[in-house]
N, C-alpha and C positions, 0 to 999 in steps of 0.2 A: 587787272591788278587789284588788289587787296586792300582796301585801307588796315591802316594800323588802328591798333587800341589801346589808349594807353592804360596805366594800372588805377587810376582813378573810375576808368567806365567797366575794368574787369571787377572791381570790386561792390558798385553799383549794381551790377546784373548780377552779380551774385547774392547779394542781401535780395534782391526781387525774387529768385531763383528760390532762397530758403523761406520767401515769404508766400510764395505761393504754392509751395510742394513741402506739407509739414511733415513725411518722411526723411527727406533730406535733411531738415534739422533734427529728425529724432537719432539718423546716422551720425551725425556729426556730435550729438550729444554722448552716443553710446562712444565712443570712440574716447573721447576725455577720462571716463569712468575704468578705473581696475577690474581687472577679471577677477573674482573670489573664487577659493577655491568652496569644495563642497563641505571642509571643514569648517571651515572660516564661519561659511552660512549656518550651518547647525549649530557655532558656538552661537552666532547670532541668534538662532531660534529661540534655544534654552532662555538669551535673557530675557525672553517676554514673558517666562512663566515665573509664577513666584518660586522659590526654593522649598517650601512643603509639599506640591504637587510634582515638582519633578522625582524629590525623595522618595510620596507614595510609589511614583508609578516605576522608579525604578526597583523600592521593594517588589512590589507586584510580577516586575519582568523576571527578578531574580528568584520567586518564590516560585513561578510556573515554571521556568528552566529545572530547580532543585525537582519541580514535582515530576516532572517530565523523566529527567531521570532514574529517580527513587523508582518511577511504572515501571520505565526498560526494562530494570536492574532486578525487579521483583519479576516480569512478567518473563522473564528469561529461566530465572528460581524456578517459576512453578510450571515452565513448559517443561524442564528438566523432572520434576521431580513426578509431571505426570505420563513424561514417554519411559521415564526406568521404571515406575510403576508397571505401564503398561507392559511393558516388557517382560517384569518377574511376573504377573499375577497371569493376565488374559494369554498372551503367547502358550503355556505350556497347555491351557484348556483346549484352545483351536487347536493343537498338536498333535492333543489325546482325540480328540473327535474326529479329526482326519484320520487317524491313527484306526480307528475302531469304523469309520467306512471304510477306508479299505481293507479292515479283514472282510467285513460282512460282503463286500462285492466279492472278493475272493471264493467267498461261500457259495455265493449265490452260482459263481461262476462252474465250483465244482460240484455241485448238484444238477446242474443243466449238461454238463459229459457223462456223469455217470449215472445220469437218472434218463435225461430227457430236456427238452425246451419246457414243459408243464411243471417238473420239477422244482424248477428254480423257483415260479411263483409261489409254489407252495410252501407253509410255514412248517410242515413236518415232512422230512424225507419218504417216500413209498407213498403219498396221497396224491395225485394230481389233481387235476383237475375238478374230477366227476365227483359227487357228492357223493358218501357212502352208500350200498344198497338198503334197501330197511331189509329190518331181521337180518341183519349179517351185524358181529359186534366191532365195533371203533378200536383200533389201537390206540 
């Protein structure tokens, strides 16, 4: 059997209990105490500073946001204005160049049927290869 306890010696081992285990009193303290929200605390933070430095630094937040913007908004502007550039000016150059290799491969291509494989390296039609003979004249 069990002896009993009365509320007199539960209350004794318990002050012993918080006196010797300083978690169980920091529990019990935390527990008395309101939960804050994370507003609450930030309004808290604020008033440790004076009201000039909060002003500068929220000038400051707001002048880097504006600046932050004004870059986007410009940097958007002139990626535009240098892909339409690219567009009208270099496009129609690489178009023409393309354009004028493939005649000249075309060229080259109907010089080597109607000439020859030697043909086509040569710069003037009827020369192949072979260097002219001396004493015979150049066309």
């Amino acid at each position: 059997m069990m002896p009993e306890i009365t509320e007199a010696e539960v209350s004794t081992l318990s002050e012993r209990v918080t006196d010797t285990n300083p978690t169980l009193a920091l529990e019990e303290d935390d527990e008395d105490i309101e939960d804050e929200t994370l507003i609450e605390r930030l309004i808290g933070l604020t008033e440790m500073f004076p009201e000039s430095l909060r002003n500068t630094s929220s000038s400051l937040v707001d002048l880097s946001w504006n600046g932050t913007k004004w870059l986007y908004s410009n940097s958007r502007s002139l990626m535009w204005v240098c892909a339409s550039s690219a567009t009208m000016l270099a496009l129609p150059v690489m178009f023409e160049m393309e354009r004028s290799q493939m005649e000249e491969q075309q060229l080259q291509q109907q010089r080597q049927i109607m000439l020859g494989p030697n043909a086509a390296m040569s710069g003037r039609p009827g020369q192949g290869m072979m260097p002219p003979m001396p004493g015979q004249p150049q066309h």
